[in-house]
N, C-alpha and C positions, 0 to 999 in steps of 0.2 A: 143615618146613612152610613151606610160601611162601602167599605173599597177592597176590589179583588185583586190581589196579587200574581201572577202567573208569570212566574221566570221559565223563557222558554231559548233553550237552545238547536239552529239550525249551522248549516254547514255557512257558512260566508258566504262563499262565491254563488251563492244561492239568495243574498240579502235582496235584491231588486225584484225578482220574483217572491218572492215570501212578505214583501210588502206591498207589492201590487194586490197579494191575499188578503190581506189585510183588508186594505180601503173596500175590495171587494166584498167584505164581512158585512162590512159597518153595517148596512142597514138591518140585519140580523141580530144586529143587536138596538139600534138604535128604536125597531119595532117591540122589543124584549117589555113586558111588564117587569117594573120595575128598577129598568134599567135608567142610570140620566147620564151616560155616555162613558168614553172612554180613550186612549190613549196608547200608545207602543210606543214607548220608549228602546235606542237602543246603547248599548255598551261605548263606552268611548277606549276601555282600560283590553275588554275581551271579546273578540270579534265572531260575530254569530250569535252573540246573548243579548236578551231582550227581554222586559218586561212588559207586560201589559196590566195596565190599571185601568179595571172599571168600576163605576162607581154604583152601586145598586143599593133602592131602598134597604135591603136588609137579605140575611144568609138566604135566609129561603127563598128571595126572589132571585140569587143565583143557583142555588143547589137547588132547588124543587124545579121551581116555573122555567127557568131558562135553562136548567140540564134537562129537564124531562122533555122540552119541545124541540121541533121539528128545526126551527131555528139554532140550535146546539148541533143538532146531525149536520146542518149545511154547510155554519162557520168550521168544525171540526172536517168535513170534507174538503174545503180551501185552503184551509191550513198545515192537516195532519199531518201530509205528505214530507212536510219540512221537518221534521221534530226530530232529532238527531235522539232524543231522552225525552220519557214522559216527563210533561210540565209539572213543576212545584207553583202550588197554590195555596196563596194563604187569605186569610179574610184581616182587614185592620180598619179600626175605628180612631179617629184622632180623640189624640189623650190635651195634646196642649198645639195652638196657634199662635205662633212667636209672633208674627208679623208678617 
């Protein structure tokens, strides 16, 4: 299992609507092959920045299966509107579990 990194920043005063998109997504992803959920985290230090972590069997079931379906056009339709900067996205696998 690998986890999707997407640091994404919106305008602030926009955070209540930009998370109501959010929970709105969910199921967009929650129906996603391969997908076993996910997460928005947001900034405590920088206000408007947010990451989202999802966790998915493997790259391609983010980059192929779920960028290439109809479910990527929806959640990027709820969301896109907000993105002050195209998201950074990275892919990470755990190396070591402390505890």
């Amino acid at each position: 299992m690998i986890k999707e990194i997407a640091q994404l920043q919106i305008e602030p005063d926009q955070a209540i609507q930009f998370e109501a998109a959010v929970v709105e997504a969910i199921p967009h992803f929650r129906d996603a092959k391969g997908c076993h959920g996910l997460s928005l985290e947001r900034s405590v230090d920088v206000p408007g920045a947010y990451m989202l972590v999802v966790r998915w069997d493997s790259v391609d079931a983010h980059m192929i299966d779920f960028r290439g379906s109809p479910a990527f056009a929806a959640w990027r339709e709820l969301v896109g509107v907000f993105f002050t900067a195209a998201p950074q996205v990275d892919h990470v696998e755990q190396a070591i579990d402390g505890f």
